[in-house]
Structure formats: structure tokens, C-alpha cells
C-alpha positions, 0 to 999 in steps of 0.5 A: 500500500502506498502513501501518496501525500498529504492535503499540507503540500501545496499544488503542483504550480502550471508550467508551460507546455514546452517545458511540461513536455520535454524528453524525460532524462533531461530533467522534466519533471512528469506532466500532471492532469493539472498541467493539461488543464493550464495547456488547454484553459480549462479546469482539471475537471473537465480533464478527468472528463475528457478522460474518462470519456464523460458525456458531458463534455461538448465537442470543442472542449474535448478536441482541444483537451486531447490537443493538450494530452498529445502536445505535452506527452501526457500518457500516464498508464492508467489514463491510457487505459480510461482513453482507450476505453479500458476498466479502472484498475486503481483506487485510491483511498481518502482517509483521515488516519491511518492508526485508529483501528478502525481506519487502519482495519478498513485499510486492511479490508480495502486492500485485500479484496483489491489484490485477487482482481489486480487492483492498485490501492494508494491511500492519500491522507486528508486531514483538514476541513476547510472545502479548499484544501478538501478539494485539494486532496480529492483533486490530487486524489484523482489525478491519475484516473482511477476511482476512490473510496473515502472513510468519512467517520470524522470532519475531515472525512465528511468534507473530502466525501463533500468534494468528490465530483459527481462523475468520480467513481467513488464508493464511502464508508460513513457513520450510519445515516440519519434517516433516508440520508443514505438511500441511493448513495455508494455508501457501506456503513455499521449501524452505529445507532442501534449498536449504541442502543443495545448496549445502552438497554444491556446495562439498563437491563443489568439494573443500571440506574442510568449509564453514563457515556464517553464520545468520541469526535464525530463527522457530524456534531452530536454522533449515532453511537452518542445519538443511540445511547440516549435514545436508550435512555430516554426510551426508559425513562431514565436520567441522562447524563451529559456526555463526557466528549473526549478524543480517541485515545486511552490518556483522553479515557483515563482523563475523563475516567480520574473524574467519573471515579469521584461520583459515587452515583457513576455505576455504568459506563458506555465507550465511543471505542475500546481505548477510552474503555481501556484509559477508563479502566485504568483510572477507576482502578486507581481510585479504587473503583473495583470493574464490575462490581462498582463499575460497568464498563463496555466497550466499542469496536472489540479490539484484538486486546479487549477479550485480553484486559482483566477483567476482559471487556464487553464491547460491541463488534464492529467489523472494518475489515469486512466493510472495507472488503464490502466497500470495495466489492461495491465499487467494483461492481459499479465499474464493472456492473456486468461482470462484478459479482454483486456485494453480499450483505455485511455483518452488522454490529454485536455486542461480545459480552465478556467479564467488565459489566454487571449488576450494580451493588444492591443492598441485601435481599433486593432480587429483582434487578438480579432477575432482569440482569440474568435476562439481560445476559441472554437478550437477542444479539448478544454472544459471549467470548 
């Protein structure tokens, strides 16, 4: 997999087409879409058109791009492909980050199904919102004519999904949509939302009074998995809490966590992802704050550590690898609808019940929150690990 860039360089400037075209070897730099489009005065959308053989592109316009491509050189393979009417055999990944697990397992997922049909995987980083340099990155992104997925779980992801012109193929993994916002878009998406709910219902059911909930950010201002905890809560009529909004990481947990562990009220903790659980765990530890038996914690994505901390975390499942596998067999079958085979369903989030929640210290002969926690355990969509 190969690093192309990032959204802090700066634009490849315009040169004049005798220069752009000079023999290689003698100190010409290779000629970019962009290039083309300064020959030709015209934008280097209208390029990618050109050469992609997009219809809407009038006949003057088309003559005097493919007059530029030939006075300046410009035949890089994987154009050459598209102007000779050949499939796209690239795709370039947009993504925020490339360390959070689940970017890097949607990275992992993308390149694997696109390694058995040939496909190049290049992963460009975008990491601003401002729509310039969002523009900027997808630009650069397809340059070289081949097609894009975008992971759009953050800001930056949601403004470079934003940039992506209508006639690029392109194929996103997003939070889950609100509504019917999703409905006819190349989008793959986790339920998020339910995910959240169920495991909100899941400590309410072990006799929580209210669960309290660490957010991580969101490509939206108030996120589905924040969004589904307090529909849970509200659904029981029970008090909710503010939300603890925190980064990513287990120091964001444990900072948060070293504020949870004074509240005596503070039975019950759901997680944006498994290492603010992690930081948070740390931190009830310390003050003393024995998990579960003071403190329920769960998780979210079910890391390859979790079942490994003591006590083991219950988490939700949320499966990157196979979404990004999912991602790419949908874009794959909108290049090649004839031949593609058609993308199976992806597996939905499940909650992995292990060792780090339970019911809440009761005084002595109090039965029933025990007789709804052992129906808790056995509801629908749970498993254990």
C-alpha cells in the first residue's frame, strides 16, 4: 500500500507546455492532469472528463483537451487505459488516519479484496476541513484516473466525501445515516445507532440506574453511537447524563475516567471505542473503583486486546475489515456492473459480552434487578467470548 501525500503540500504550480513536455532524462519533471488543464484553459475537471470519456463534455472542449494530452506527452498508464476505453484498475483511498483501528482495519479490508482482481490501492491522507484544501486532496486524489473510496467517520472525512465530483467513481464508508440520508448513495456503513442502543438497554437491563457515556469526535456534531445511547435512555425513562466528549485515545479515557471515579452515583459506563474503555479502566482502578462490581464498563469496536484486559471487556463488534472488503466489492461492481459479482450483505454490529459489566451493588435481599440482569445476559444479539 502506498502513501501518496498529504492535503499540507501545496499544488503542483502550471508550467508551460514546452517545458511540461520535454524528453524525460533531461530533467522534466512528469506532466500532471493539472498541467493539461493550464495547456488547454480549462479546469482539471473537465480533464478527468475528457478522460474518462464523460458525456458531458461538448465537442470543442474535448478536441482541444486531447490537443493538450498529445502536445505535452501526457500518457500516464492508467489514463491510457480510461482513453482507450479500458476498466479502472486503481483506487485510491481518502482517509483521515491511518492508526485508529478502525481506519487502519478498513485499510486492511480495502486492500485485500483489491489484490485477487489486480487492483492498485494508494491511500492519500486528508486531514483538514476547510472545502479548499478538501478539494485539494480529492483533486490530487484523482489525478491519475482511477476511482476512490473515502472513510468519512470524522470532519475531515465528511468534507473530502463533500468534494468528490459527481462523475468520480467513488464508493464511502460513513457513520450510519440519519434517516433516508443514505438511500441511493455508494455508501457501506455499521449501524452505529442501534449498536449504541443495545448496549445502552444491556446495562439498563443489568439494573443500571442510568449509564453514563464517553464520545468520541464525530463527522457530524452530536454522533449515532452518542445519538443511540440516549435514545436508550430516554426510551426508559431514565436520567441522562451529559456526555463526557473526549478524543480517541486511552490518556483522553483515563482523563475523563480520574473524574467519573469521584461520583459515587457513576455505576455504568458506555465507550465511543475500546481505548477510552481501556484509559477508563485504568483510572477507576486507581481510585479504587473495583470493574464490575462498582463499575460497568463496555466497550466499542472489540479490539484484538479487549477479550485480553482483566477483567476482559464487553464491547460491541464492529467489523472494518469486512466493510472495507464490502466497500470495495461495491465499487467494483459499479465499474464493472456486468461482470462484478454483486456485494453480499455485511455483518452488522454485536455486542461480545465478556467479564467488565454487571449488576450494580444492591443492598441485601433486593432480587429483582438480579432477575432482569440474568435476562439481560441472554437478550437477542448478544454472544459471549
Amino acid at each position: 500500500m502506498v502513501v501518496t501525500g498529504h492535503t499540507s503540500a501545496p499544488a503542483p504550480a502550471p508550467v508551460p507546455a514546452q517545458a511540461a513536455a520535454g524528453a524525460p532524462g533531461r530533467g522534466s519533471r512528469s506532466v500532471s492532469i493539472r498541467d493539461v488543464a493550464a495547456a488547454a484553459g480549462v479546469s482539471y475537471q473537465t480533464v478527468s472528463r475528457v478522460i474518462n470519456g464523460h458525456p458531458n463534455v461538448s465537442r470543442t472542449t474535448r478536441e482541444l483537451v486531447l490537443a493538450a494530452i498529445d502536445d505535452l506527452g501526457f500518457r500516464p498508464n492508467r489514463a491510457a487505459r480510461a482513453l482507450a476505453g479500458g476498466p479502472v484498475q486503481s483506487v485510491t483511498v481518502l482517509t483521515p488516519n491511518t492508526t485508529l483501528y478502525g481506519y487502519m482495519a478498513a485499510l486492511q479490508g480495502i486492500e485485500e479484496a483489491a489484490r485477487a482482481p489486480g487492483f492498485a490501492v494508494g491511500v492519500r491522507m486528508v486531514e483538514s476541513t476547510a472545502p479548499k484544501e478538501a478539494s485539494d486532496a480529492v483533486a490530487r486524489a484523482i489525478e491519475s484516473g482511477g476511482a476512490l473510496i473515502v472513510i468519512a467517520y470524522d470532519e475531515a472525512g465528511t468534507a473530502a466525501l463533500a468534494a468528490v465530483p459527481a462523475e468520480a467513481p467513488m464508493v464511502a464508508m460513513v457513520e450510519a445515516p440519519a434517516g433516508d440520508e443514505g438511500d441511493g448513495k455508494p455508501w457501506v456503513w455499521l449501524d452505529d445507532c442501534r449498536a449504541a442502543t443495545d448496549a445502552t438497554r444491556y446495562l439498563l437491563g443489568l439494573g443500571h440506574r442510568t449509564v453514563h457515556y464517553l464520545a468520541i469526535p464525530s463527522s457530524t456534531h452530536t454522533s449515532q453511537r452518542q445519538a443511540g445511547w440516549r435514545a436508550a435512555l430516554e426510551e426508559a425513562a431514565a436520567p441522562v447524563p451529559e456526555a463526557v466528549q473526549c478524543g480517541w485515545t486511552p490518556q483522553s479515557g483515563y482523563q475523563a475516567g480520574l473524574a467519573l471515579a469521584a461520583d459515587p452515583n457513576v455505576t455504568a459506563v458506555l465507550c465511543g471505542n475500546d481505548d477510552l474503555a481501556l484509559g477508563l479502566m485504568r483510572a477507576m482502578q486507581e481510585a479504587g473503583r473495583a470493574i464490575p462490581a462498582e463499575v460497568s464498563v463496555v466497550g466499542f469496536d472489540d479490539t484484538p486486546v479487549a477479550r485480553f484486559l482483566t477483567p476482559s471487556l464487553t464491547t460491541v463488534r464492529m467489523d472494518f475489515a469486512e466493510l472495507g472488503r464490502a466497500s470495495f466489492a461495491l465499487l467494483q461492481a459499479l465499474l464493472e456492473p456486468e461482470t462484478a459479482v454483486p456485494p453480499a450483505p455485511w455483518p452488522q454490529p454485536e455486542l461480545i459480552i465478556r467479564e467488565s459489566a454487571g449488576p450494580p451493588q444492591l443492598p441485601r435481599g433486593s432480587a429483582e434487578p438480579a432477575r432482569q440482569a440474568l435476562d439481560a445476559r441472554h437478550s437477542k444479539g448478544a454472544s459471549r467470548d
